[in-house]
C-alpha positions as CSV (number, residue, x, y, z in Angstrom):
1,X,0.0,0.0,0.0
2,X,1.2,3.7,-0.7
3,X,1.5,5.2,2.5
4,X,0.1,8.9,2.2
5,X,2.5,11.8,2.4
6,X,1.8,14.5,5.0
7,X,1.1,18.2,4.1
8,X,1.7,19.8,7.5
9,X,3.9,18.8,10.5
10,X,3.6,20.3,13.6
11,X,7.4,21.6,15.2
12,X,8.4,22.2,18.2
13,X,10.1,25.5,17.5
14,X,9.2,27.9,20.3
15,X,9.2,30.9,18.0
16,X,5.8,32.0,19.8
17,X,5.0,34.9,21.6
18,X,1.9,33.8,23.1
19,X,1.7,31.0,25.2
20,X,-1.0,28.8,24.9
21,X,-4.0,28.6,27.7
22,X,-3.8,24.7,28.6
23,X,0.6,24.9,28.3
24,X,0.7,26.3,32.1
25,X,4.3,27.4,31.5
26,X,6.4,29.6,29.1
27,X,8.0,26.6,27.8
28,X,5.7,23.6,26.5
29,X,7.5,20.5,28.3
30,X,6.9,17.3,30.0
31,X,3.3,16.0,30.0
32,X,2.0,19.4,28.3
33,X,4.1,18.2,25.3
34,X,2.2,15.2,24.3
35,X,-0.8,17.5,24.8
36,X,0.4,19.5,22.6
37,X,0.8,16.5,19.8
38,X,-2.5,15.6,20.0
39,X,-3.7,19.3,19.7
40,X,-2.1,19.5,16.3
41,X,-3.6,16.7,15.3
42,X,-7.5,16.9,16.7
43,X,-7.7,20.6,17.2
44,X,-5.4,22.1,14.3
45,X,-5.9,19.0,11.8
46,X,-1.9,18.8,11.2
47,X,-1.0,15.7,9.6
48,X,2.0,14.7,11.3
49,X,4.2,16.0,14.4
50,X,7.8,15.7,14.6
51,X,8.9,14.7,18.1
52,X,11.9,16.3,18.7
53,X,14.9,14.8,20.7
54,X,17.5,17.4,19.2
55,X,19.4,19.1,22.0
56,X,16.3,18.5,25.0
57,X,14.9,16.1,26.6
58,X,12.4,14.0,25.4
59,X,9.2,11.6,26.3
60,X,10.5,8.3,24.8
61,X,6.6,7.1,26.2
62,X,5.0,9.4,23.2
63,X,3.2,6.3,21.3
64,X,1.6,4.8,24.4
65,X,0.6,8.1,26.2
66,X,-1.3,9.3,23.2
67,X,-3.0,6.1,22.6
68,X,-3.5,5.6,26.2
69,X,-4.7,9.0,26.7
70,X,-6.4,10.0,23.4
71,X,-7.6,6.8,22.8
72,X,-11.4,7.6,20.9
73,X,-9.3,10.1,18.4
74,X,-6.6,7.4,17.3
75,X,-9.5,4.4,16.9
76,X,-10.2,6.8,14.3
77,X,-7.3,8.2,13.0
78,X,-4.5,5.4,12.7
79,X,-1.2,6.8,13.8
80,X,1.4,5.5,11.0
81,X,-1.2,5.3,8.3
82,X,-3.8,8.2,8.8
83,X,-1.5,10.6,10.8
84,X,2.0,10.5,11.4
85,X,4.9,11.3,14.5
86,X,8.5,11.8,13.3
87,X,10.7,11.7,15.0
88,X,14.2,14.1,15.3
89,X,17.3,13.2,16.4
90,X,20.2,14.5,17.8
91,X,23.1,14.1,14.3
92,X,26.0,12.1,16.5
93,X,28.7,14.2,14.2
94,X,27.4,17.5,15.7
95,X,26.1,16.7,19.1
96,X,29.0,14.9,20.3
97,X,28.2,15.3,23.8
98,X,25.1,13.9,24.0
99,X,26.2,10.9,21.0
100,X,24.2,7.6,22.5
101,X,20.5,9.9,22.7
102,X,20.4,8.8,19.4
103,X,19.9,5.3,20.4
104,X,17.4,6.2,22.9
105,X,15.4,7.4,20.2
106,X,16.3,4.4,17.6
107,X,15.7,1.7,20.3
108,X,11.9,2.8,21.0
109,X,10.4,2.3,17.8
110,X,10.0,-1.3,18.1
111,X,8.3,-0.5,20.9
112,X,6.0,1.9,19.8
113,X,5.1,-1.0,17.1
114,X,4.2,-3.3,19.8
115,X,2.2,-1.1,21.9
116,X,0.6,0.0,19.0
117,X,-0.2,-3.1,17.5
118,X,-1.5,-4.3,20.4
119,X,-3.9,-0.8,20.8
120,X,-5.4,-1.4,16.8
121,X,-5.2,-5.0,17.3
122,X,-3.1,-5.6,13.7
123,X,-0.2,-5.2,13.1
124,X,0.8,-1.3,12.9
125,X,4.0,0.9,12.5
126,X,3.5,4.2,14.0
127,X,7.0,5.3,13.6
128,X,8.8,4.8,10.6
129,X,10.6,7.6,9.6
130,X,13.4,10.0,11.3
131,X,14.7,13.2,10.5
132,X,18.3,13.5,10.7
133,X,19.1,17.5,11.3
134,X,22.5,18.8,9.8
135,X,23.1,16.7,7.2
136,X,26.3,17.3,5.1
137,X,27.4,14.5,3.7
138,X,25.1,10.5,2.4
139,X,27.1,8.7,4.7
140,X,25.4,10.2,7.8
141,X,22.3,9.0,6.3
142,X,23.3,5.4,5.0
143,X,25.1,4.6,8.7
144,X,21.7,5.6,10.3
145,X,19.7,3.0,8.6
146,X,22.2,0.5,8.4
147,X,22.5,0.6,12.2
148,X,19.1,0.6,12.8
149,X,18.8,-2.3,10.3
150,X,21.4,-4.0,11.8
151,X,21.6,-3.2,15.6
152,X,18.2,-2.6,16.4
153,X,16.2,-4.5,14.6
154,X,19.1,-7.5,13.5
155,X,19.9,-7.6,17.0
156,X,16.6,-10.2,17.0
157,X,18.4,-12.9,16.0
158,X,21.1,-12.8,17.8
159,X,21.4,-16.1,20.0
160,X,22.3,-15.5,23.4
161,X,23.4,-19.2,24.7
162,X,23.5,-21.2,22.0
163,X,19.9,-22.0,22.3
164,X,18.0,-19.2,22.8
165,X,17.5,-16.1,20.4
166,X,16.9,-12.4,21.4
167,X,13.5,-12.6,19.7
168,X,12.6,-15.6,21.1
169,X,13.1,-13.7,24.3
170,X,11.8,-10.2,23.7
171,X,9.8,-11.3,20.5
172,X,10.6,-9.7,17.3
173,X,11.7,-6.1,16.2
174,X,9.5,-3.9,14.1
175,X,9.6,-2.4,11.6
176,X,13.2,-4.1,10.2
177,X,14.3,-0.8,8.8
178,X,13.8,3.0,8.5
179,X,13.2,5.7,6.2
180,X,15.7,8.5,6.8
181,X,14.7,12.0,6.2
182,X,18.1,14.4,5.6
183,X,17.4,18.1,6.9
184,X,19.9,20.0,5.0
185,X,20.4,23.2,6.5
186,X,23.8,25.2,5.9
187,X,24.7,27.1,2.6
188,X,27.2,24.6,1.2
189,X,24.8,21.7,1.6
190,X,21.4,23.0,0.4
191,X,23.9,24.2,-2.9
192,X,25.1,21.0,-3.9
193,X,21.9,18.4,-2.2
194,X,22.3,16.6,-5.5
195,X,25.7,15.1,-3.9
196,X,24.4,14.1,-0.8
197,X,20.9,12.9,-2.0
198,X,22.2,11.0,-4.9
199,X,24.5,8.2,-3.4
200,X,22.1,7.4,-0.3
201,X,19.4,7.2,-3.3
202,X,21.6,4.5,-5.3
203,X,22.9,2.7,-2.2
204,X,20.1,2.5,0.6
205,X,17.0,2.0,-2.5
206,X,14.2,3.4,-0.6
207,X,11.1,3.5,-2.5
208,X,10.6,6.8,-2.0
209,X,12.3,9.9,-0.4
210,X,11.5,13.2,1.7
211,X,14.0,15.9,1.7
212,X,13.8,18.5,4.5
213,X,15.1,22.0,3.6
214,X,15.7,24.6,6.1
215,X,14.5,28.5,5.5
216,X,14.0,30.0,8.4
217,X,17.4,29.6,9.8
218,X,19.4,30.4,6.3
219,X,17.7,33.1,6.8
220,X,19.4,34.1,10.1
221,X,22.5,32.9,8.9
222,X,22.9,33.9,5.2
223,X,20.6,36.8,4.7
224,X,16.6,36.4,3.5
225,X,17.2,36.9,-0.3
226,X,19.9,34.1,-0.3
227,X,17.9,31.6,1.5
228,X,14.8,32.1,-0.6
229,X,17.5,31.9,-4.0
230,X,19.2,28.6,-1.2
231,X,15.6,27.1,-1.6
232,X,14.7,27.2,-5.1
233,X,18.1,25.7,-6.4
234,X,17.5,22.5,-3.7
235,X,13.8,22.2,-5.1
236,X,15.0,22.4,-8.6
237,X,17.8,19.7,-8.0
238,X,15.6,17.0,-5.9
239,X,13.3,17.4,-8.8
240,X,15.9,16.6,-11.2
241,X,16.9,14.2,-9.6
242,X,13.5,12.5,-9.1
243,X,13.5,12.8,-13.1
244,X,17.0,11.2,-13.8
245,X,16.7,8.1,-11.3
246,X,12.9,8.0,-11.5
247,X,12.2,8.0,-7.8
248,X,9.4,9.9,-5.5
249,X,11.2,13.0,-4.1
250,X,8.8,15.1,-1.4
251,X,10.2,17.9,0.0
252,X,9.5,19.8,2.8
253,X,10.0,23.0,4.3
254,X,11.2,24.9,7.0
255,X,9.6,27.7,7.4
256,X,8.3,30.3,10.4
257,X,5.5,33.2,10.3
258,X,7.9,36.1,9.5
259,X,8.8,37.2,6.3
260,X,12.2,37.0,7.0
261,X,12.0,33.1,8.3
262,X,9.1,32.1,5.5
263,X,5.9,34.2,5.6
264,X,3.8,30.8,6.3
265,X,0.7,33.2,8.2
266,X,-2.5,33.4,7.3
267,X,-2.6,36.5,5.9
268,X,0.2,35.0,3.0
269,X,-1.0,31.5,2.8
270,X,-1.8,31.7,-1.2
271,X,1.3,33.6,-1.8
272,X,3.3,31.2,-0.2
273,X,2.1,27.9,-1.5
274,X,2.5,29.9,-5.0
275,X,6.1,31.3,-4.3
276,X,7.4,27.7,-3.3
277,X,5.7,25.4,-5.3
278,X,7.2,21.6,-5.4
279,X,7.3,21.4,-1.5
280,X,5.0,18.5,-0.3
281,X,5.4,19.2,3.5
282,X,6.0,22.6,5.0
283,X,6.2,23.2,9.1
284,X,3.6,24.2,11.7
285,X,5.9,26.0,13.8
286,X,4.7,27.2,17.0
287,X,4.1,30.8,16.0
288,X,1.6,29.9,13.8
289,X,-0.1,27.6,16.0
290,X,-0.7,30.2,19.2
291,X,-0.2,33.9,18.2
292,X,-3.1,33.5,15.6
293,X,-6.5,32.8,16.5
294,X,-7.1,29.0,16.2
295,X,-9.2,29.5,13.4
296,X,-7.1,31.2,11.8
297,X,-4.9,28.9,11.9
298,X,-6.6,25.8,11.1
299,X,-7.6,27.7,8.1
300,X,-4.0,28.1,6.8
301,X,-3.5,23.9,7.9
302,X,-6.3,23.0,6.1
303,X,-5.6,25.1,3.1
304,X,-2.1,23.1,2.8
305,X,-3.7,19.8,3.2
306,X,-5.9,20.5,0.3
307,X,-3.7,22.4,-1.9
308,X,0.0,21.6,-2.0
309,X,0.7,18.7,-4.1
């Protein structure tokens, strides 16, 4: 089956001014965090939340806690096939301190399989997919899903006494791989993505491919005019690429309320969707979601879900 490729994904940038009635604190953490999931989904109708475990701490728990907790909503809406959590983590090149999070992250979505199977009482694969920020180069990309392939889930049939295997013990790992989604974010990089993209493209074989390209941050970095110019050539070379090796490229996009970081507000939804055309996927970032009205702002979410590609 074609899985269906999101329009919106909910961030956790805290680009906000407002804070949001039911957060109870300036900074959304802890329990108000997987609130804050499920709001984007139910309340805001975003397709898919990335869950980020980039440089803070993190509810590894996510999967049960939302079924557990939400339970009516995602009887309904099948998380994996209907809506969709991401999950970000930290690249072990650049956080070098905090390395082995990565695992932490990689190691619970075979569990979030098996609690979730067990919730929809079928086999289901909530997570699936991970975002790999700062991505420079394909090998970051083709070591993350080989180690996944071959630590996490090959660890299964490892045999533990000569007898006994690990999945005989723990039952087996799900899914057995990964889709790896590169978040390409500094000048050189988003300049030549055809370098990077190509070789993981020819060596991992994924079936398809999402490509995540920063614009609000060029923006800071590089100047507002270069990032918009920084955008355009990475759109133009994923779809030549998808042309030249005939696979599915969706990309998304980066992008904040102000002009400078994106213009994605409700007063420039139809200009935006019309100035970046070719992006699948474009971020809910957390201006958008609390300094508009909220229907405002599922307005502008449900404008993307019907409109962009």
């Amino acid at each position: 089956m074609r899985r269906k490729i999101p329009r919106t994904m909910s961030t956790q940038h805290p680009d906000n001014a407002s804070i949001p009635e039911w957060a109870g604190d300036s900074i959304i953490r802890g329990e108000a965090e997987i609130y804050e999931a499920y709001f984007a989904y139910r309340e805001l109708g975003c397709m898919e939340v990335m869950w980020d475990a980039e440089g803070k701490d993190v509810d590894t728990r996510v999967v049960r806690k939302l079924l557990e907790k939400y339970g009516e909503y995602f009887k309904e809406k099948v998380l994996g096939e209907d809506v969709f959590l991401t999950y970000r983590v930290p690249n072990p090149k650049v956080d070098v301190a905090e390395q082995k999070i990565l695992l932490e992250s990689l190691v619970n979505i075979p569990v979030a399989y098996d609690i979730a199977s067990r919730f929809y009482k079928r086999n289901v694969t909530p997570i699936f997919e991970v975002i790999l920020p700062f991505t420079t180069r394909s090998d970051d990309l083709i070591w993350l899903k080989r180690y996944y392939e071959k630590v996490i889930a090959g660890s299964a049939s490892i045999c533990l006494d000569g007898v006994c295997r690990i999945e005989e013990w723990l039952g087996p790992f799900k899914p057995e791989t990964i889709e790896i989604i590169p978040l390409i974010e500094d000048f050189n990089s988003i300049l030549n993505i055809k370098e990077i993209i190509t070789p993981f493209i020819k060596t991992a074989k994924p079936e398809y491919l999402r490509v995540f390209i920063a614009r609000s941050d060029p923006a800071l970095n590089y100047g507002l005019a270069c990032a918009v110019i920084l955008c355009k050539i990475a759109l133009s070379q994923l779809k030549h690429i998808e042309d030249s090796i005939g696979i599915d490229i969706y990309p998304i996009l980066g992008v904040g309320t102000l002009p400078f970081r994106g213009h994605l507000s409700p007063q420039n939804m139809e200009s935006f969707a019309e100035e970046y055309k070719g992006v699948y996927t474009v971020t809910i970032q957390s201006a958008l979601k609390y300094d508009y009205s909220i229907d405002e702002v599922r307005s502008v979410v449900a404008f993307l879900n019907e409109n962009l590609p």
